[in-house]
C-alpha positions as CSV (number, residue, x, y, z in Angstrom):
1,X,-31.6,50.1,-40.9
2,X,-35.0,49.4,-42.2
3,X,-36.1,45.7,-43.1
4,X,-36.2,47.1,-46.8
5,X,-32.7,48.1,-46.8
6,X,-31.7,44.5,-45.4
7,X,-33.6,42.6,-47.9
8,X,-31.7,44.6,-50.6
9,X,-28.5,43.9,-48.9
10,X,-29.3,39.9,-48.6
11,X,-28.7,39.1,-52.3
12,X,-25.0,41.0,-52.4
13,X,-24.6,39.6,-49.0
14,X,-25.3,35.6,-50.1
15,X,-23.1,36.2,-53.7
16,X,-19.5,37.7,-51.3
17,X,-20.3,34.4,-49.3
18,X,-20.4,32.4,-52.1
19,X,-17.6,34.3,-53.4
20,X,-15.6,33.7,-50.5
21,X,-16.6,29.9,-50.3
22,X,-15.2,29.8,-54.2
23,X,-12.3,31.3,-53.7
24,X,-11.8,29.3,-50.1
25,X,-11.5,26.2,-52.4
26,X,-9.7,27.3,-54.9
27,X,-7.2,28.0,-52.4
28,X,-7.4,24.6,-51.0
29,X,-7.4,23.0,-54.0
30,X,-4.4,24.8,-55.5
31,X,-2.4,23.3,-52.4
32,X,-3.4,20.0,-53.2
33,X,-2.3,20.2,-56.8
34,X,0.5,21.8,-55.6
35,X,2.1,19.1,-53.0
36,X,1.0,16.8,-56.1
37,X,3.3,18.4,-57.9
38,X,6.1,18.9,-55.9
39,X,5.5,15.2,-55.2
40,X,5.6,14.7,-58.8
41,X,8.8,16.9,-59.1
42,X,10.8,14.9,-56.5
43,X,10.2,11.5,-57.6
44,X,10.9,12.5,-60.9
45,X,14.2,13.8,-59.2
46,X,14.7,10.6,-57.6
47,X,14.1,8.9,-61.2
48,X,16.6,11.1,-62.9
49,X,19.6,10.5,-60.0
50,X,19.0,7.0,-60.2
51,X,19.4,6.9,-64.3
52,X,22.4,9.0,-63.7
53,X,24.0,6.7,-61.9
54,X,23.0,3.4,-63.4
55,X,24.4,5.2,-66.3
56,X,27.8,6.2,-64.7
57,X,28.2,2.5,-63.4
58,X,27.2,0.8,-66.7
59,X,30.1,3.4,-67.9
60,X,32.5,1.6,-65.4
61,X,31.3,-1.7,-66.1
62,X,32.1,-1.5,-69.5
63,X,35.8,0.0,-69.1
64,X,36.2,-3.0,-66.9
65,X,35.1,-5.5,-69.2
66,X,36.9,-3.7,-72.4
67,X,40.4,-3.7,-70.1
68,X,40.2,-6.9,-68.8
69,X,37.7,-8.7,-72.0
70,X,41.2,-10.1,-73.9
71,X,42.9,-11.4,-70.3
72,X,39.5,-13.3,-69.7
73,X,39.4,-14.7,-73.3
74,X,43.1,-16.5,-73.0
75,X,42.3,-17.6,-69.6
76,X,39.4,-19.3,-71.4
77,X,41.2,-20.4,-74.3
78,X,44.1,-22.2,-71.8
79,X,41.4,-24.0,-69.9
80,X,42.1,-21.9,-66.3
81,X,37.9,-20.1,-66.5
82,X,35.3,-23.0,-67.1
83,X,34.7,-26.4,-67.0
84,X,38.2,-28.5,-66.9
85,X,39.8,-29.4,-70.2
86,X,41.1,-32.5,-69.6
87,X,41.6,-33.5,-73.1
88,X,43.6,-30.4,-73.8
89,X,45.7,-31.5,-70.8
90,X,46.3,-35.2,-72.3
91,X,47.1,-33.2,-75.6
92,X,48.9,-30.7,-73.8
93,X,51.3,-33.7,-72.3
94,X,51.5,-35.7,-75.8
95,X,53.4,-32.5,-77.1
96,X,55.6,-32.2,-74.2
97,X,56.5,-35.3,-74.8
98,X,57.7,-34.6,-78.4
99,X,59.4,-31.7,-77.6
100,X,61.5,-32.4,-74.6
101,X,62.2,-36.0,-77.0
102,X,61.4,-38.1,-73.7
103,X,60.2,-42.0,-73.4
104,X,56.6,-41.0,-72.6
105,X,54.8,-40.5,-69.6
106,X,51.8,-42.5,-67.7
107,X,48.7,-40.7,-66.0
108,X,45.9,-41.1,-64.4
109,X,43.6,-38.3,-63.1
110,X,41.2,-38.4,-60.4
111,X,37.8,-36.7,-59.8
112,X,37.3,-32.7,-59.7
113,X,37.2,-31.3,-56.0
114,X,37.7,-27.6,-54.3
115,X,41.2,-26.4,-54.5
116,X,42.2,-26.4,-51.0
117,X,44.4,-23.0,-50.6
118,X,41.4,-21.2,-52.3
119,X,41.0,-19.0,-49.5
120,X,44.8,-17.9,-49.7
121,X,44.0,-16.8,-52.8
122,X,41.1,-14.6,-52.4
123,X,39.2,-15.1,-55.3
124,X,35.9,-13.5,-54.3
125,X,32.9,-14.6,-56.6
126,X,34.9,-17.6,-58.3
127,X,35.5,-21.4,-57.1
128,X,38.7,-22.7,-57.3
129,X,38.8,-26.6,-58.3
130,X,41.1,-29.2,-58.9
131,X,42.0,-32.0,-60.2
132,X,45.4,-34.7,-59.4
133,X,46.9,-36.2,-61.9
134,X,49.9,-38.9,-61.0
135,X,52.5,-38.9,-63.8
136,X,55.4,-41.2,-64.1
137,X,57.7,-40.9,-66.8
138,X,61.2,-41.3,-67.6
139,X,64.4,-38.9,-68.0
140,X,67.6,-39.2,-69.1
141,X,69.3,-36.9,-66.3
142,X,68.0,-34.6,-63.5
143,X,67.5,-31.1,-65.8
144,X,65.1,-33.0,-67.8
145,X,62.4,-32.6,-65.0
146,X,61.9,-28.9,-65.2
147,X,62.6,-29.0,-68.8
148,X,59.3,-31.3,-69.0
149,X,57.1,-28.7,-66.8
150,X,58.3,-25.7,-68.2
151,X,57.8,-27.2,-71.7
152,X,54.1,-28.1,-70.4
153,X,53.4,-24.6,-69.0
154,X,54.1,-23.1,-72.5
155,X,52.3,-25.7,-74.4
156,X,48.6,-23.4,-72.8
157,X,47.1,-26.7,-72.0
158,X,46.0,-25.3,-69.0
159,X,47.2,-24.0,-65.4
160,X,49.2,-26.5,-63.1
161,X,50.9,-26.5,-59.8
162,X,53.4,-28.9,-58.9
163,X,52.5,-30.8,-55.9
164,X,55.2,-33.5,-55.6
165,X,57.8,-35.0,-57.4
166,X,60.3,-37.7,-57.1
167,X,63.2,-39.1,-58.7
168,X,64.4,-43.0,-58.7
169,X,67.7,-44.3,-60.6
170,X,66.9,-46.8,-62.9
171,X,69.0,-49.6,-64.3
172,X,71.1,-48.2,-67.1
173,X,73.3,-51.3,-67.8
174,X,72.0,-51.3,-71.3
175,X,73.7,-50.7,-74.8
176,X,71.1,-48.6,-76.2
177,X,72.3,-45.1,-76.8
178,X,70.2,-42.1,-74.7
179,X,68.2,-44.7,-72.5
180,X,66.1,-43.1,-69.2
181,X,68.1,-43.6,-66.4
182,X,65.5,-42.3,-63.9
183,X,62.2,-42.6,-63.5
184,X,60.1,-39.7,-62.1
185,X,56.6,-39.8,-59.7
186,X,55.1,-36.2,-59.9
187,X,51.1,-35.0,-58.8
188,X,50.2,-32.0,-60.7
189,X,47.1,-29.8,-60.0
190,X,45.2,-28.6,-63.0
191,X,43.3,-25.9,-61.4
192,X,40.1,-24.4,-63.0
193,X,38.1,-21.3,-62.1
194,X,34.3,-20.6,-62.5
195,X,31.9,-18.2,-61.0
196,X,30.0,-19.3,-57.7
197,X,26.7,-21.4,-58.5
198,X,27.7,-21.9,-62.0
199,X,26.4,-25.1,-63.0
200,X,28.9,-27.9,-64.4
201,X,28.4,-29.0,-67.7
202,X,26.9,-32.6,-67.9
């Protein structure tokens, strides 16, 4: 091949190069954009899996709270969830008192502190408090006691457990018709629930 025919090859010759070049990195570049995109694709996966199932579980959280919203609302409005009720207790005790038609009943009530069977109880993400209160109070017989706390139980002032109780005959030598003749000394525990960390109301 003669140096003419070469020189008319070199022009064809430097345009495939450039050709190939070209298409070279259009090739590369297509495989770029296209682990981009499959990049693209999974997180956008990943995205749409999570929203499912933030969606499922905001599905269960609401049946929860719709089956168990009213239970949570009366154990509100009886003073067991929250801070303690205490003047719903003393109001709680002044009905008793009417209704079982005894002679009154002393008190006093000492400071809130953590319910000491808590852990018996299991009660996961909620503290368990309590507070004593000392009663005495008068009866005319024996049946009157559990009259007095089951009448207290229904009155919703709250939620109690019986810690002690006991019973003293009194002098009955008197003329007045239906006088006490014992005298009872009872500790009670009103026990209140609230979440962990939840701050106490000042």
């Amino acid at each position: 091949m003669n140096p003419t025919d070469l020189k008319a090859l070199q022009t064809p010759l430097l345009v495939l190069l450039a050709a190939a070049l070209a298409a070279t990195g259009a090739v590369y570049y297509t495989d770029i954009l296209l682990k981009q995109a499959q990049q693209q694709l999974t997180q956008q996966e990943t995205q749409l899996r999570e929203a499912r199932t933030r969606l499922y579980r905001s599905g269960e959280e609401r049946e929860v709270i719709v089956r168990y919203l009213g239970s949570y609302q009366q154990l509100q409005r009886i003073g067991f969830v929250g801070d303690e009720q205490r003047i719903n207790w003393l109001d709680g005790l002044r009905l008793t008192n009417q209704q079982a038609d005894l002679f009154g009943a002393d008190y006093q009530i000492s400071a809130q502190r953590p319910y000491p069977y808590a852990s018996e109880l299991n009660p996961g993400q909620l503290a368990l408090n309590q507070s004593v209160m000392k009663l005495r109070f008068r009866l005319l017989h024996e049946e009157d006691l559990m009259r007095f706390f089951n009448t207290l139980a229904r009155a919703g002032a709250g939620l109690f457990s019986i810690d002690t109780c006991s019973l003293k005959r009194i002098d009955a030598s008197g003329v007045i018709r239906n006088q006490p003749n014992l005298a009872a000394d009872c500790e009670l525990s009103w026990i209140t629930a609230k979440p962990v960390g939840a701050e106490t109301k000042p």
